[in-house]
Backbone bond lengths (Angstrom), bond angles and torsions (degrees), N, CA, C in turn:
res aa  C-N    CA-C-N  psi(-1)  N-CA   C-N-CA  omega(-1)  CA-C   N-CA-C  phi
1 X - - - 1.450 - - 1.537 109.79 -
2 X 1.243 110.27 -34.82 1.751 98.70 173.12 1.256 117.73 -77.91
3 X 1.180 127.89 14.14 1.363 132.84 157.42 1.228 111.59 -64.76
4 X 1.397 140.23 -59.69 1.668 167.64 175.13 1.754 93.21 -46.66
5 X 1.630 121.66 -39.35 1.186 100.71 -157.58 1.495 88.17 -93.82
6 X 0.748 127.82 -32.72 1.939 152.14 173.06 1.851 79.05 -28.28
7 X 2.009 95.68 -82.27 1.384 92.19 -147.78 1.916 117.34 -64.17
8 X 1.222 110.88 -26.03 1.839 118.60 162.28 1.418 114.68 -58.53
9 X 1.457 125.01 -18.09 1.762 114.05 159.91 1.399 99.74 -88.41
10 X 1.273 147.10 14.66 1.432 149.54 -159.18 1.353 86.27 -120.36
11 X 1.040 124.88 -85.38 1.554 143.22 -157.92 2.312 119.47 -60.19
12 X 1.655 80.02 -24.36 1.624 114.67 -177.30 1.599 92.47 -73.89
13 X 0.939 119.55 -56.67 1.655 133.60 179.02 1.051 133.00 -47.59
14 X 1.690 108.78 -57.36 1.616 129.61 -171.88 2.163 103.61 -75.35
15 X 1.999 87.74 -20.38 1.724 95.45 170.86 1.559 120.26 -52.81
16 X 1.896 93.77 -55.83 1.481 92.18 -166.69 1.006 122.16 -86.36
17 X 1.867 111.27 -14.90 1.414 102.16 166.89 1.508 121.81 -81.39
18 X 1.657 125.00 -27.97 1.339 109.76 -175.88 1.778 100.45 -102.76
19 X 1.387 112.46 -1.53 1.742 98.32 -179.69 1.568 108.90 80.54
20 X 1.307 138.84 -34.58 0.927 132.10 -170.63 1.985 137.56 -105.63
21 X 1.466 97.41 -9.45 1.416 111.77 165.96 1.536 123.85 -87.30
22 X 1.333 106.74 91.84 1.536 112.91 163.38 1.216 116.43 -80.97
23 X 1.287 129.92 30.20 1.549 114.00 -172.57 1.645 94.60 -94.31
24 X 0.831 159.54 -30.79 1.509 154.50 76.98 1.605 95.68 98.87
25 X 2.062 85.20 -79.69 1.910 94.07 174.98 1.153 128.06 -63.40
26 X 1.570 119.13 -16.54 1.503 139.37 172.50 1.364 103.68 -38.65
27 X 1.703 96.79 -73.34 1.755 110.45 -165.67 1.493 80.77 -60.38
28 X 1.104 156.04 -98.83 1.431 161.15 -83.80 1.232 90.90 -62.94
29 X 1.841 114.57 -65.28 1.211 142.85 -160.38 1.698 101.80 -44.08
30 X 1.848 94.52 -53.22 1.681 94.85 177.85 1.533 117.74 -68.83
31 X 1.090 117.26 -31.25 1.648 123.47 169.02 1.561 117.58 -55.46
32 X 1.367 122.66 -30.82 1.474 136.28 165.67 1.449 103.72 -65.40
33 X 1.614 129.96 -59.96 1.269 116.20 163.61 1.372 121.83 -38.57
34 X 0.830 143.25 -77.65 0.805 142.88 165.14 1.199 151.93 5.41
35 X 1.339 95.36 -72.95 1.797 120.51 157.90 1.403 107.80 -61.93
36 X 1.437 131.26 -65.10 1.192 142.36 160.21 1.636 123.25 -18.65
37 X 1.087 102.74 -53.57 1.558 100.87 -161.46 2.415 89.11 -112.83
38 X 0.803 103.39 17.05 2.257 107.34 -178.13 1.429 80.97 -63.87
39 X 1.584 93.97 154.27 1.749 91.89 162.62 1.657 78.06 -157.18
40 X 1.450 93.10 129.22 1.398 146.25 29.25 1.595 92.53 -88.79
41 X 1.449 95.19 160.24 2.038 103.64 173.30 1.269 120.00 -40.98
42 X 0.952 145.54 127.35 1.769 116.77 145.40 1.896 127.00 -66.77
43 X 0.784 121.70 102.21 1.233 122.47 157.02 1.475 122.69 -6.90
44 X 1.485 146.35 104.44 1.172 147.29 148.84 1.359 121.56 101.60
45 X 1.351 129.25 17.66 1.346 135.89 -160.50 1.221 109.63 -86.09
46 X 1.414 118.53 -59.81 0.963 132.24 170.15 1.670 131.63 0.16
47 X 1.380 107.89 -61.41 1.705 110.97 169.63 1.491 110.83 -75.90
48 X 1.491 116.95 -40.47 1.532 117.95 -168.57 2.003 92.71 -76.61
49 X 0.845 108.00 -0.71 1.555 106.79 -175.77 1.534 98.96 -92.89
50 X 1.131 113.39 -50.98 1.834 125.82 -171.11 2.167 103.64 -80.98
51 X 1.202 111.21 -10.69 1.234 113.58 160.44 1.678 117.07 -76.12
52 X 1.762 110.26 -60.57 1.340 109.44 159.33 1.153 131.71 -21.65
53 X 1.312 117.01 -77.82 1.642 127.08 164.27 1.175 105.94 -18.85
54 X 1.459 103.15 -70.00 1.743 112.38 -178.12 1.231 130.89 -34.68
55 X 1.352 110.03 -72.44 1.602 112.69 168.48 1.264 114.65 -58.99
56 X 1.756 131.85 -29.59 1.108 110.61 -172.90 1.687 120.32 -73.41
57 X 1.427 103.79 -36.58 1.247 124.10 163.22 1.708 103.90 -35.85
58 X 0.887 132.10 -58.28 1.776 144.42 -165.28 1.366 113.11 -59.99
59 X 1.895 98.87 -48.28 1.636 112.18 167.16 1.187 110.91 -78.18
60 X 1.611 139.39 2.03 1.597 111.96 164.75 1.573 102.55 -98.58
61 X 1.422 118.76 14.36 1.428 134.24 176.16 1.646 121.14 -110.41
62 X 1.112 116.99 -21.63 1.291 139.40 -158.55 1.764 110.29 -69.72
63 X 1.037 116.48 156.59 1.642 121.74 177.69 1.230 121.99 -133.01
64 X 1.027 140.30 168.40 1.712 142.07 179.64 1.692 105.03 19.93
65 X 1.347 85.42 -124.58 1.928 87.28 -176.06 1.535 131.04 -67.93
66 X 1.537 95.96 -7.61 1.353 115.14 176.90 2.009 100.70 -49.11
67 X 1.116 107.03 -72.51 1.551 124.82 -176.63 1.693 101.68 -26.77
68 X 1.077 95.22 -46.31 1.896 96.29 -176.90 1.329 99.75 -49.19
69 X 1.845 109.43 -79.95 1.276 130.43 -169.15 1.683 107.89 -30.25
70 X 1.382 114.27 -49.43 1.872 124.38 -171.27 2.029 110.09 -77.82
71 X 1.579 76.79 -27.55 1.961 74.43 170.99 0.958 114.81 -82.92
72 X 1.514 137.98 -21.10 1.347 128.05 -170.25 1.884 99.51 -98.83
73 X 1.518 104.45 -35.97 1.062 106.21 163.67 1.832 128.36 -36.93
74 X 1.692 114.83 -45.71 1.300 133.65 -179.16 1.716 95.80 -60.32
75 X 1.352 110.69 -61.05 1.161 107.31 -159.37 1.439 121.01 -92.25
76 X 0.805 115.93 19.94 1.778 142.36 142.79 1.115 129.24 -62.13
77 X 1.732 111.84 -52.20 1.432 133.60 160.68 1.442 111.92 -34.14
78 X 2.235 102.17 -73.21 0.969 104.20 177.59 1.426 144.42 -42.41
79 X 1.368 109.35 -42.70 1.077 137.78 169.81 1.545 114.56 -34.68
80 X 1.539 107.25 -73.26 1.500 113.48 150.72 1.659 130.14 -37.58
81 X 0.854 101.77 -33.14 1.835 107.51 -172.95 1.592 87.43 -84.94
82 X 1.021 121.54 -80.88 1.756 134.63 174.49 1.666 114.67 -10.62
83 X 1.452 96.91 -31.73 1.623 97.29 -169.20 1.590 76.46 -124.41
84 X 1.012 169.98 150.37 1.121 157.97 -91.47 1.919 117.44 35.33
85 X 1.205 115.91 -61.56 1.554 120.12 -177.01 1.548 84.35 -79.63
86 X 0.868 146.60 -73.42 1.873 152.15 -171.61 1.978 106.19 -24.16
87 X 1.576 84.65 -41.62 2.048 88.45 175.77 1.416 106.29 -73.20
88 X 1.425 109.09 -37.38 1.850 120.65 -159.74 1.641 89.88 -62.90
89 X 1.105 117.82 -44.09 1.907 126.32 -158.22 1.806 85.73 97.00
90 X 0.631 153.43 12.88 1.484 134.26 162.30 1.369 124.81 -64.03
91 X 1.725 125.37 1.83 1.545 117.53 168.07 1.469 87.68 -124.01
């Protein structure tokens, strides 16, 4: 699974610098599987998961300085989710 979070700071990146890679929400989408369906559960994902979406959604919408604010925003999320599966033992 830290591969997925690996490749969404990869893909998060190549966004704001070239503007043109949305595949971004791809992984996300698969990273929501993921979390969603792990067994055993993880504990608490759920909102920091439905925030992700959120902001990422915002940054394939976003303008001028906005893009900053939603990228750091994304990877904040992650961050949280990341150390979330890291407590579970799930990476």
């Amino acid at each position: 699974m830290k591969q997925i979070f690996d490749e969404i700071k990869v893909e998060l990146k190549q966004f704001v610098d070239d503007g043109e890679n949305t595949y971004f929400c791809s992984s996300i989408n698969s990273l929501s599987f993921k979390l969603e369906n792990h067994y055993p559960k993880i504990p608490d994902v759920a909102y920091p998961l439905a925030e992700l979406r959120s902001y990422a959604h915002q940054l394939t919408v976003a303008e001028y300085d906005e893009v900053q604010k939603f990228y750091h925003l994304c990877l904040g999320r992650l961050e949280v989710l990341e150390n979330k599966v890291e407590q579970a033992g799930a990476i």
